[in-house]
N, C-alpha and C positions, 0 to 999 in steps of 0.2 A: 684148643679152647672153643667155647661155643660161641664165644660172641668173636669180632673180631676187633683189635684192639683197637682205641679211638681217640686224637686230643680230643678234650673241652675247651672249646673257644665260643666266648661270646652266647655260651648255653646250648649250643650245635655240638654235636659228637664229628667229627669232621678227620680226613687222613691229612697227611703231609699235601700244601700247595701242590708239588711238585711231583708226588706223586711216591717217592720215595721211601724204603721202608730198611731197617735193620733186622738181625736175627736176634734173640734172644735162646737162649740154650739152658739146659739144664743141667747146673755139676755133677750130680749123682748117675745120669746117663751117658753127660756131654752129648746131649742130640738135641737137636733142634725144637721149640715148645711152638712156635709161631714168628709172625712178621709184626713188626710193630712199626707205627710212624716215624720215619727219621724227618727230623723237624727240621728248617733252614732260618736263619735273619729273619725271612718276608713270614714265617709261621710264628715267629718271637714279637714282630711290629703287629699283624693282625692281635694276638693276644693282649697285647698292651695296650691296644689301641679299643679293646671293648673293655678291657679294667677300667679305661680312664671316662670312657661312656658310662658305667655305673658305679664307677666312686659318690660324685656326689649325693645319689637315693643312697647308695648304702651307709654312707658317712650320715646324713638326715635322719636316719632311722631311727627312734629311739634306740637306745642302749639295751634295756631291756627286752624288747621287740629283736634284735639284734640274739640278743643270749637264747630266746628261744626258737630262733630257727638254726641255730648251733644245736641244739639242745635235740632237735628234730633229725639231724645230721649224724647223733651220736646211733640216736636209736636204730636209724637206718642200718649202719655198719653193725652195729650187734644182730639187727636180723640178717644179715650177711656172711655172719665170722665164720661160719666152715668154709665159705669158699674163698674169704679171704685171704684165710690161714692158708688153704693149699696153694694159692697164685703163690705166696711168700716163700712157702716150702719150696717147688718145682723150679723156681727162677732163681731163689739164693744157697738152698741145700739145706737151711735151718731144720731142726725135727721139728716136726707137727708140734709138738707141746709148747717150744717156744714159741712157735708163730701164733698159734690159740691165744697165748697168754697177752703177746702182743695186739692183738686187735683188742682184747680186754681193756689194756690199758689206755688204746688210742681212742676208745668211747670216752674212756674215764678223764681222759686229759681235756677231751671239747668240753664235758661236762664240767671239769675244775673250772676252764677259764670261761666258760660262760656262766659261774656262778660268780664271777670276779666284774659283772660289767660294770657296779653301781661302785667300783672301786678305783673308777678311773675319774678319780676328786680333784679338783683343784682345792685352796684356800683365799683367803681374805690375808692383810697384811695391813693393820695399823698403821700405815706409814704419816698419814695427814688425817686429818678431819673431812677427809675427800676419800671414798671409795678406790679400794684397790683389791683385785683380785685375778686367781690365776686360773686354768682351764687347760683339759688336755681335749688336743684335736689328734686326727688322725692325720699320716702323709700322705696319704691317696695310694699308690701303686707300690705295692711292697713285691717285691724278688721272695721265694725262700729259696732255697737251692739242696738237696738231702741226698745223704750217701746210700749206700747199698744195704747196710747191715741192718737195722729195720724198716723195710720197707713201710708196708702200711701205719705201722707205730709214727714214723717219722713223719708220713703223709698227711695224717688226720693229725698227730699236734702240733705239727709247724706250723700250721695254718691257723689253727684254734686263736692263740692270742691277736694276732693280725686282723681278722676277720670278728673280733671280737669289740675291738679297739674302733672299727669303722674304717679298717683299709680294704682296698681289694688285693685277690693276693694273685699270683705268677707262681704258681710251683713245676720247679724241673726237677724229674725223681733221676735217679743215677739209671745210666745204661743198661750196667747187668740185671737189674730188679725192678724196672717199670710193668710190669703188670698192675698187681695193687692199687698202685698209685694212677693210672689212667681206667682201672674199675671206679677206684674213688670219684672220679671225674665224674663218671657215668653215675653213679650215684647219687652225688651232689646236683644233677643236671634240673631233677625235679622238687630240689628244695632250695636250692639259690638261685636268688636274682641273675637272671644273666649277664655274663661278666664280672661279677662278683670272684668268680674262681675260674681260671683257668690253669691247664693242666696240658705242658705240650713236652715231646720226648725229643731227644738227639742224640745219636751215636758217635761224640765227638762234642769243640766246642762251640757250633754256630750258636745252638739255643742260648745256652748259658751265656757266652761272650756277649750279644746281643742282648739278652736282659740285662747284664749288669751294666753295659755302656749305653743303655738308654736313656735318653735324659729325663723323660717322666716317670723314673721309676727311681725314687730318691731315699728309700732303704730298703735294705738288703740284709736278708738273714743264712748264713752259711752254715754246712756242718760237714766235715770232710777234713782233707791233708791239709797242713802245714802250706804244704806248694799250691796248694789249688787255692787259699786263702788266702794267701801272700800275692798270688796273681789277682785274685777279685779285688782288693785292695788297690794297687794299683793303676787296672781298667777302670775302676770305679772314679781313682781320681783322675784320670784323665780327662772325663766327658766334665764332672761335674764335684762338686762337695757334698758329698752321699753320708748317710747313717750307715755306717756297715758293719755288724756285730758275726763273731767268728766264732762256731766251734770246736777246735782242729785237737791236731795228734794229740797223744799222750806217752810217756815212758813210767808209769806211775811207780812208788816203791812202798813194799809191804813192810816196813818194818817190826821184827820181831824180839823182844828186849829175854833176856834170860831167866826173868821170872814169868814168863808169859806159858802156858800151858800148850806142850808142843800138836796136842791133838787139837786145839783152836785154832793154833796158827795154820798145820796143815787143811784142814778143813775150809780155813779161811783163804788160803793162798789158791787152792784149787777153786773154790766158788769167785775171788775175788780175779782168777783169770780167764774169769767165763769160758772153758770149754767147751759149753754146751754149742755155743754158739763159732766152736773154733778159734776162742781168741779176737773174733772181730770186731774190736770193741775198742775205741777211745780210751777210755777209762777203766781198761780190765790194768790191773796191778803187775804188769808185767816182767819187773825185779823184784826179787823177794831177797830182802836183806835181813840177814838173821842170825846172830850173837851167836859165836863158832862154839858156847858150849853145847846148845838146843840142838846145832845146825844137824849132824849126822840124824839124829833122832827122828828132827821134825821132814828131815828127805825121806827118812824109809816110810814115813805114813806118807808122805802124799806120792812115792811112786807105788807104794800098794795099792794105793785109791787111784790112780788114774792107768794103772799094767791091766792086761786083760781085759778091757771094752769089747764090745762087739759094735760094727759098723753096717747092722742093717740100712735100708732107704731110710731116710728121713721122714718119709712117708706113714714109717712104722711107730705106731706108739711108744713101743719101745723103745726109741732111736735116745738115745741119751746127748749124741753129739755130733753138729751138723758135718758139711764138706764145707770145702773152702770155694769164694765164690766164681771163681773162675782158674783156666789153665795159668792164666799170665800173674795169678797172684800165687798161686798154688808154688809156679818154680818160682818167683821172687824171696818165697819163705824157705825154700830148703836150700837157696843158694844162702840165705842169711846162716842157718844153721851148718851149711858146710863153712861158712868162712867163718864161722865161731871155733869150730872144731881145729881148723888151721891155725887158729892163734893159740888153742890151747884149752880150749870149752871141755868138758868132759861132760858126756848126754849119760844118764841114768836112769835117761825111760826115754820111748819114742825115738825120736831122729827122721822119722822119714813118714811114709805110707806101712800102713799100718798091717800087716802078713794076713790078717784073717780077714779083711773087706775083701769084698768080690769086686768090687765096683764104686766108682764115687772119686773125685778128687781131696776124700781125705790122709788129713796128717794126722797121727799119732800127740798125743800130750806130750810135747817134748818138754823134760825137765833137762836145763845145763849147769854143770856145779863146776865151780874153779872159777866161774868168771870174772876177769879183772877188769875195774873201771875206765882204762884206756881200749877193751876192746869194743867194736864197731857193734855190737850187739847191745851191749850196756848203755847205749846212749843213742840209739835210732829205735823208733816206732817200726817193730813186725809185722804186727796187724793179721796177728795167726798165734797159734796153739802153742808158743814157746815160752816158756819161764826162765830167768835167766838169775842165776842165783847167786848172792854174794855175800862173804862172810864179814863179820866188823866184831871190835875187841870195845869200844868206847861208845856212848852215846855221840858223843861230840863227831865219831868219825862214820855213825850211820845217819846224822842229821848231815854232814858233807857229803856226800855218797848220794842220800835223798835227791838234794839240792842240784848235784854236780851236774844235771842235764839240762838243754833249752828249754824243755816242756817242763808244765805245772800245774796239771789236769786234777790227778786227784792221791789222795794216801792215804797210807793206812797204818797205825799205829796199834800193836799189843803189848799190852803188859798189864801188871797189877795194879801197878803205884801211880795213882791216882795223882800227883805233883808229875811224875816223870810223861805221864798221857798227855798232861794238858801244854806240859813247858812243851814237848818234841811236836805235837799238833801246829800248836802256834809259829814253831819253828821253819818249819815245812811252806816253801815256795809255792803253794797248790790252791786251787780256789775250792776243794771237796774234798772234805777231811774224812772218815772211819777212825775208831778206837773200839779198838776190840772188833772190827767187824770188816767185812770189804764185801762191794759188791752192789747193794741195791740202792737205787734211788728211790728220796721221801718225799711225798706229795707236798709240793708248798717250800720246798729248800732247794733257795736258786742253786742252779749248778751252770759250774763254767770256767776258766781256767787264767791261769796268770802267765805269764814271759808269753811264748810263743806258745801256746797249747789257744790262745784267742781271746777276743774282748767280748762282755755282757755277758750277761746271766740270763736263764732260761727255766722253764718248768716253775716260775713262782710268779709273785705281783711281778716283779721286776722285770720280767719279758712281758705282759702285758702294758707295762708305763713305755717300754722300749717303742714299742709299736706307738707310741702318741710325740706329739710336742706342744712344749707347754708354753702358752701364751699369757702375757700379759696383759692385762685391762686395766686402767685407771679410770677413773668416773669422777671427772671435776665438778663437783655439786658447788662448791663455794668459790667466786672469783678470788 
C-alpha cells in the first residue's frame, strides 16, 4: 500500500498506543498485503473519549447542516471508488465488479440517510388543554461493529444513519478486511468534526469488548454471527442497560412450489446464493426447497449454470466469483461439506477447490441434493458457496421445513398463484420476504430478522429512528 494504514482518533491518523500491528493477507495469494494497527482497551477509551468530546457540537448541529457534510462524505468516496474497490478486492477476494458495485452503493446509502434528516419528527399529542409533545434526540456514543463481507459498503452505511441522527459513531471494521474501512477514516479526517468518527482495528477482542463494555457508549449496532451477538448482548448488559440492535446469521429457504417455472427458480436459487461473492452472505438463501416434481429439472439448470467457471484473480474483470475470506474459514466450509457427505449429502457439482484455479482460497459452487432436515448442514449457517437442497410433497411440509431452523433472516417464495405467494410469505418466520425473486436489497425496505437471525431493522426510516430516543415534553400553560 502506499499509505500506511492508520486509526482515526480524535481527527489524527494515529498507530496502535503500544505500538502494535497485525497482518492482514490476501486470499487469492495468501501473502501478506501490509501491517495494520492492532488496537488495545487504552486505543478503544482514547476513541470514546474524543466521540464524547464532540458529541454535543455535533448533536447542536442543525439536522440539515448535519445531512450535508454526509452528503460531502458520500462524494469523497465516489471520487475514491477504484481504489476503494481494489483495498476490498485484495484483503477479502471479492471480484472487482462486486467491490465497484459496492462503494456505489455505500455513496448511495450516506446519500439515502442524509436525505432522511428532517424525518427525524417528533408529534404534539392532544392529551389536555396544556401542550404536549414529543422529540428525537440523539444517544451520544454509538458502537457500530461490521463483518468482513462488505467491507467499505458496511463502512460508509453503518455510519450513515448514526452520524445522521447526531451521534458520534466508534466503528471497528473486522480483522480480515480493515483496509477500506481505515482509508475511510482517512478520508473522513477532512470532513468531519473531530471526534465525530472514529475508526480503530484489532486483531482479536480488546477493541470490540472494550467498546461494547463502555459505559458511555449506550448503543450499539452489530452485524456478524449468532455467537459474536449473543456475547455483545451480554457484555453489554453487564456494564449497563444499552440499545443494542443485531444483525446475525441466517439459514434462509428458497421455496419452490410446482407451478413455478423451473428456469426462474434455478436462476433465482443461483443469484439468490450469492456466489459471486462465495456465499458470504447473511442472507444468501442457502436451502433450496423445492417440490420433488420441478426438483430433478430445476437441479440440472443450476448445475449447468454454475459446472465450468473459471477462477481467474479477482483482480480480473472477468472474475465472476470471489475466494473465500481466509484459510480458517475456507477449512471450516469443506469440513461442513464432508460431514454432509457422511450423513448422506449427495454433491452434484463442486464439493471442494475447484481443478482449474491456479490459485486462491476458492471453493467450487457446491450444490448437495438428498439432504434431510435432521442433518447438521440443513440447520447451521456455512457462510460459503453451498446450497443445500431439500425436497417437499405439501405446502404445509415446505412452510415446516422453512420454519424448522433458529434463524429467520430472510425467504423466498415461487410460484404462480398469487393466494399461495401471499399465504406462504406471511407464513414464513423471516423479517425479508422475495416472491418470485431472491437476492437484492430495496432502497427504503427495512431489513432484519426474527428468532435468532437479530433485533431492528436497518437500511430504512427505521434505523435512522433507531439511532435517536424519544422524549417527552409537556408544557403546562394552564394551572
Amino acid at each position: 500500500m502506499e499509505r500506511e494504514p492508520r486509526f482515526l482518533i480524535d481527527g489524527d491518523l494515529v498507530g496502535a498506543t503500544d505500538g502494535a500491528t497485525f497482518s492482514v493477507t490476501n486470499p487469492y495469494t495468501e501473502s501478506q498485503i501490509t501491517e495494520v494497527p492492532n488496537g488495545s482497551a487504552k486505543d478503544a477509551e482514547l476513541a470514546v473519549q474524543a466521540a464524547l468530546r464532540a458529541a454535543p457540537d455535533w448533536a447542536s448541529t442543525p439536522a440539515p447542516q448535519r445531512a450535508q457534510t454526509i452528503l460531502q462524505l458520500a462524494e469523497a468516496i465516489e471520487q475514491r471508488a477504484q481504489e476503494l474497490a481494489v483495498l476490498d478486492v485484495v484483503d477479502s477476494g471479492a471480484p472487482i465488479s462486486v467491490m465497484a458495485a459496492d462503494v456505489r452503493l455505500a455513496a448511495e446509502s450516506l446519500r439515502y440517510f442524509a436525505g432522511l434528516a428532517l424525518e427525524m419528527k417528533g408529534s404534539t399529542v392532544p392529551a389536555s388543554s396544556n401542550l404536549h409533545f414529543t422529540e428525537r434526540q440523539p444517544f451520544g456514543v454509538v458502537a457500530r461493529i461490521i463483518p468482513f463481507n462488505h467491507p467499505i459498503l458496511f463502512a460508509a452505511s453503518k455510519i450513515a444513519a448514526p452520524l445522521v441522527a447526531g451521534n458520534t459513531v466508534i466503528l471497528k471494521p473486522a480483522e480480515s478486511t480493515p483496509l477500506s474501512a481505515l482509508e475511510l477514516g482517512r478520508i473522513a479526517q477532512s470532513i468531519l468534526p473531530a471526534g465525530t468518527l472514529g475508526v480503530v482495528t484489532s486483531d482479536g477482542l480488546a477493541v470490540p469488548d472494550a467498546i461494547v463494555r463502555h459505559p458511555d457508549v449506550r448503543r450499539i449496532g452489530f452485524t456478524g454471527s449468532e455467537a459474536a451477538g449473543r456475547a455483545i448482548q451480554r457484555a453489554a448488559a453487564e456494564v449497563a442497560v444499552k440499545d443494542v440492535t443485531l444483525e446475525l446469521g441466517g439459514k434462509n429457504a428458497l421455496i419452490a412450489f410446482p407451478d413455478a417455472d423451473p428456469a426462474a427458480v434455478a436462476a433465482g436459487a443461483v443469484r439468490g446464493m450469492n456466489f459471486t461473492w462465495s456465499g458470504q452472505s447473511c442472507g444468501s438463501t442457502s436451502r433450496l426447497l423445492v417440490h420433488e416434481s420441478i426438483a430433478d429439472e430445476v437441479l440440472g439448470l443450476i448445475v449447468a449454470e454454475v459446472e465450468n467457471r473459471e477462477y481467474p484473480s479477482p483482480l480480473d474483470p472477468r472474475a465472476v466469483q470471489g475466494t473465500i475470506v481466509n484459510r480458517r474459514q475456507y477449512q471450516r466450509i469443506l469440513n461442513y461439506i464432508d460431514d454432509a457427505v457422511d450423513e448422506g449429502a449427495r454433491i452434484l457439482a463442486g464439493g471442494g477447490a475447484p481443478p482449474n484455479a491456479e490459485r486462491g482460497l476458492f471453493i467450487a459452487p457446491t450444490i448437495l441434493d438428498e439432504v434431510q432436515p435432521t442433518f447438521r448442514i440443513a440447520s447451521e449457517e456455512v457462510f460459503g458457496p453451498v446450497l443445500s437442497v431439500l425436497r417437499f410433497r405439501t405446502e404445509e411440509e415446505a412452510v415446516a421445513l422453512a420454519n424448522a431452523v433458529r434463524y429467520g433472516l430472510t425467504g423466498s417464495v415461487y410460484t404462480n398463484d398469487v393466494r399461495r405467494a401471499h399465504r406462504v410469505a406471511r407464513a414464513l418466520e423471516t423479517g425479508y420476504v422475495w416472491i418470485n425473486g431472491a437476492g437484492p436489497h430495496y432502497t427504503g425496505m427495512p431489513y432484519g430478522g426474527w428468532k435468532n437471525s437479530g433485533l431492528g431493522r436497518e437500511e430504512s426510516i427505521d434505523e435512522l429512528h433507531s439511532y435517536t430516543q424519544l422524549k417527552s415534553t409537556n408544557v403546562i400553560l394552564q394551572a
